[in-house]
N, C-alpha and C positions, 0 to 999 in steps of 0.2 A: 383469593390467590388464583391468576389465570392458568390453565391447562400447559401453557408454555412452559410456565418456570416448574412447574411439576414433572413436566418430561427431560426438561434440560436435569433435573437435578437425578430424575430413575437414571439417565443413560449415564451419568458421571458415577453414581453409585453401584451401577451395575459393575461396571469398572473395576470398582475396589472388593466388592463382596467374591466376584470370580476371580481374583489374585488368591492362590491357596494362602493356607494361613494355619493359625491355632485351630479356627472353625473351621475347617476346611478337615484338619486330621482328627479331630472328635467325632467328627459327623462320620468320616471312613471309618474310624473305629468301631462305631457303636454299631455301624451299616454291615460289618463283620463278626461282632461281636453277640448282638443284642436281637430280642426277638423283631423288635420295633425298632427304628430310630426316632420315632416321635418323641417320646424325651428328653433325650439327648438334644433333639431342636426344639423342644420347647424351653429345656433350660435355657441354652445358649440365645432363645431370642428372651426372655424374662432377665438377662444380663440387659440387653438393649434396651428392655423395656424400663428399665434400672434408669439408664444415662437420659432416654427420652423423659422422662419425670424430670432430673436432674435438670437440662438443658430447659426445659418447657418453666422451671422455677427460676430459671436465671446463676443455678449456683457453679453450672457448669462453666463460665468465665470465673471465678471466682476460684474452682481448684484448679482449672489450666493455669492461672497465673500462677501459682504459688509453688513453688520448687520444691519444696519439703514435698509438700503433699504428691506431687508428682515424682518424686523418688520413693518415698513409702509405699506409694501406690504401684511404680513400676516393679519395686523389689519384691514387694507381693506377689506380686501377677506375675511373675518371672520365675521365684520360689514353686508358683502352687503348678506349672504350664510342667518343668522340670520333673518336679512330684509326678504329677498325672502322666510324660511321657515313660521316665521310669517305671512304671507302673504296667503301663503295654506291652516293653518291651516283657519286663518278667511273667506277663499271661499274653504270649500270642492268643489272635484269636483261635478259637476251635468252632467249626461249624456243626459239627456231630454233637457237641453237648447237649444237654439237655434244653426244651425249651419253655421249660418250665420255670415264669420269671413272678416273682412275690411283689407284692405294692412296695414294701419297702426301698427293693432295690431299683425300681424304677423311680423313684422321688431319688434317688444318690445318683443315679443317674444324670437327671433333672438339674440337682444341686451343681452337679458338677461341672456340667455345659452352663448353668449361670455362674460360673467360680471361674471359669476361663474368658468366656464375652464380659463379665462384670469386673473382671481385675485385670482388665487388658489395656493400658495406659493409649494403645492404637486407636482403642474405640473414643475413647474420651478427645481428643485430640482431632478427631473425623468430624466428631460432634462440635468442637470448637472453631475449628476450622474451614469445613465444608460447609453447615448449615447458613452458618450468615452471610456468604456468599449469593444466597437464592432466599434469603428476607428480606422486605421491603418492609419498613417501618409505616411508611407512607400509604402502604397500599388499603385493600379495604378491611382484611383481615386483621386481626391483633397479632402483636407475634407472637403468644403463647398458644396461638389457633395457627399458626403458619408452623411453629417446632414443631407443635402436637402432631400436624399432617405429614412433615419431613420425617420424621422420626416411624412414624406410621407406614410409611414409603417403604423404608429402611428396612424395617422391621418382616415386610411382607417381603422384598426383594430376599433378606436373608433364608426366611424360613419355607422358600420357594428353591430356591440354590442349593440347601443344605440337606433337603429333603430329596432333591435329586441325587445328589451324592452319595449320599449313605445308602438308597434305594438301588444306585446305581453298581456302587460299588460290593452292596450286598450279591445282587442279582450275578452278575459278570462272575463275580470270585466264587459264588456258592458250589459249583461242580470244579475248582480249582484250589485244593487246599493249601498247596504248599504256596500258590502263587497269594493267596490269603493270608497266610503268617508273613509272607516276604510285606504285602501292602501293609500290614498291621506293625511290624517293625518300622517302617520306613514311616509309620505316622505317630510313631512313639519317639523316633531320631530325628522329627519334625518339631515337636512337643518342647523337645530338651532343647534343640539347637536355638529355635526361637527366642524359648527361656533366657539362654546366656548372652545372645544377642541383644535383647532390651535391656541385660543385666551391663552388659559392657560398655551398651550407648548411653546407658545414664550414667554410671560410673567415670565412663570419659569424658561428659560433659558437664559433671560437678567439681 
C-alpha cells in the first residue's frame, strides 16, 4: 500500500474524527470529570478497534447491508449515547472532588467510551463506506493487510484528537468552575441530542 493512498485517506479521516461528535463529548467529559482521560480514549478507541476486526473479517459489508441489523444497532447506540448524556447532565462535573479514582471505576470508564464508539451505527457506515474507497484489490497488499492499516490510521488519528481534547478541555476549564459545569452540560445536551437524532433518522427511514 503506497504512502499516497495512506495520506490521501489520514487527511479525509482527519476530517471526520474533528467534526465533534458522541466522541468528541465523552472525551470533554471525562477531560472535566476524571483524573485521566486515558480511559475514556482507550475505551472509545477499543469500540474502533471493535469495527476494525469486523471490517478486516469481511462481516462489516455483511451488517451494513442488512436493515434489521442496522436498526437494532442504531436503536442501541442511540438508547445507551441518551442514557450516558443523562447521566452528565445529573453529575455536572466537579473539579474539587476527590482524586482519588479505584481500578474499578476506570475499566466503567473504559467500557463506556467503548459502549458509545462500539454502538455508534456512524462508525460502522465510515468503515463501510470510506475504507473501500482507498483499497485496491489489485495492488500488492491483501486487503485484510490494507483494512488492518486503514483501521490502524483511524485508530491513532482518533486517539490523538481525543486525547487533545479532553487534556484540553481539562486544562482551560480547570481554574473555571462554573464555566466547567456549563461545558459538562452542553456535552451531556450533546449526548441526548445526537441519541434522538440517529433515533429519528432511522425511524424515518424504515
Amino acid at each position: 500500500m503506497d504512502t499516497t493512498t495512506v495520506a490521501a485517506f489520514l487527511a479525509v479521516d482527519l476530517l471526520l474524527v474533528f467534526t465533534p461528535g458522541a466522541d468528541w463529548a465523552y472525551a470533554i467529559a471525562a477531560g472535566l470529570r476524571d483524573r485521566s482521560v486515558v480511559p475514556a480514549v482507550a475505551g472509545l478507541i477499543a469500540g474502533y478497534a471493535g469495527y476494525t476486526l469486523l471490517a478486516v473479517a469481511g462481516l462489516v459489508v455483511i451488517v451494513a447491508s442488512s436493515a434489521t441489523v442496522l436498526t437494532v444497532l442504531t436503536v442501541a447506540g442511540a438508547a445507551y449515547l441518551m442514557w450516558l448524556g443523562w447521566g452528565v447532565l445529573r453529575q455536572p462535573a466537579a473539579l474539587t472532588a476527590s482524586t482519588e479514582t479505584v481500578a474499578s471505576s476506570r475499566w466503567q470508564i473504559a467500557l463506556k467510551g467503548a459502549g458509545i464508539s462500539g454502538l455508534n451505527p456512524k462508525a460502522l457506515l465510515l468503515y463501510f463506506s470510506l475504507f473501500p474507497q482507498f483499497i485496491h484489490p489489485s495492488g500488492g497488499w491483501p486487503v485484510a493487510a490494507q483494512t488492518g492499516l486503514l483501521g490502524t490510521v483511524h485508530m491513532t488519528a482518533c486517539a490523538a484528537v481525543y486525547l487533545a481534547v479532553g487534556v484540553l478541555a481539562r486544562t482551560v476549564l480547570r481554574t473555571r468552575p462554573s464555566a466547567a459545569r456549563t461545558v459538562t452540560r452542553v456535552s451531556g445536551v450533546m449526548m441526548i441530542a445526537i441519541g434522538g437524532l440517529l433515533l429519528v433518522e432511522r425511524l424515518a427511514g424504515s
